[in-house]
N, C-alpha and C positions, 0 to 999 in steps of 0.2 A: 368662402368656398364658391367654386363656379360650379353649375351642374347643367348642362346641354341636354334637350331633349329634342331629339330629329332622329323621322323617319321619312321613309320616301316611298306608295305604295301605286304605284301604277304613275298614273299623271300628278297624281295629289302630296303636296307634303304636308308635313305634323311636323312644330319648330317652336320651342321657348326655350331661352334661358334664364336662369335665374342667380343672380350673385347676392349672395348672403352672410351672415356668421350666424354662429349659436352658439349660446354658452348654458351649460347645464351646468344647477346645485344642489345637487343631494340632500345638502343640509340642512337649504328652507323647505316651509311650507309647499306644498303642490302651488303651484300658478305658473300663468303664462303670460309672458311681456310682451307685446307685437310692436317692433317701430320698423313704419314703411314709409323709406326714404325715396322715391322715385315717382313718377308719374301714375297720377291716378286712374288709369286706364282701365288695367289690371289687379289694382288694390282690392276689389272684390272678391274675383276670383284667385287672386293670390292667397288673401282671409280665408276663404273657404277651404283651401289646402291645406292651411296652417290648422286650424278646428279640426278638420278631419283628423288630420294627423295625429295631433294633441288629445283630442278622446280615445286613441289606442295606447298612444304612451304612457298619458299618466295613468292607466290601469297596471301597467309594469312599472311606473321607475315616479319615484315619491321624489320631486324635490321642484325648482324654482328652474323654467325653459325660456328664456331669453333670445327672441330670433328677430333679427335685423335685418330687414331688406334693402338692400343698396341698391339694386337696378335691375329690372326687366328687358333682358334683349325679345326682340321680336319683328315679324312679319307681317306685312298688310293679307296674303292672301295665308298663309301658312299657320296664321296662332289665332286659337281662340279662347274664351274663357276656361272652356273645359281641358283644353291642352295647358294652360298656364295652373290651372288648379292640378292638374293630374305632376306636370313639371317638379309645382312644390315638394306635392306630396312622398313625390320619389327623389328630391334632394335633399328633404329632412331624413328618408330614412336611410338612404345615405350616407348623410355625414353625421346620424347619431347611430350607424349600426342599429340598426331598427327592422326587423321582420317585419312586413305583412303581408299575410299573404293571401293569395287569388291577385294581388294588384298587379295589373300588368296591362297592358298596350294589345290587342289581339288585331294581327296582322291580316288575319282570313276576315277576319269581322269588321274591320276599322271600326275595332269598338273601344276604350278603355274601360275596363272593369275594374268596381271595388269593391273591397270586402266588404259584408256587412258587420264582420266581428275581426275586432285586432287584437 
């Protein structure tokens, strides 16, 4: 999956993307498998989207999350950690159909917000 995040709010942008797979199993055990294929830049706060994420899901869905990171697009003046973790976080729910909610980008605020409870 490819998942784009860009805003544009006055003079300032907000810009990651993130290319990925995942594959979920029901049938194993809860755990989570992280392989991140790409420049260690963002490996950080790419990880920290991933965990975030992952402590909401597996409270819903019992089984073995496999997420593969192939490549981080990005921008010198446009991305930062916080946009590349925020990025993740709204392309795992994405492409597992996943609620959370309060998570969102606030445009009055140029703020991202997260929930505390998923």
């Amino acid at each position: 999956m490819n998942f784009k995040f860009r805003e544009q709010i006055e003079q300032r942008g907000y810009y990651s993307e993130i290319i990925f797979t995942t594959q979920f199993d029901e049938t194993q055990p809860i755990e989570l498998v992280i392989n991140f294929k790409c420049i260690s830049k963002w490996e950080i706060a790419c990880k920290a989207g991933i965990l975030f994420f992952f402590d909401s899901f597996a409270k819903k869905n019992q089984g073995r999350l496999e997420i593969n990171i192939e490549d981080i697009k990005w921008q010198h003046v446009d991305t930062s950690n916080l946009i590349v973790t925020y990025a993740t976080i709204s392309a795992l729910c994405a492409d597992l159909n996943f609620d959370l909610p309060n998570l969102c980008f606030e445009r009055e605020k140029k703020a991202i917000l997260l929930p505390l409870k998923g």
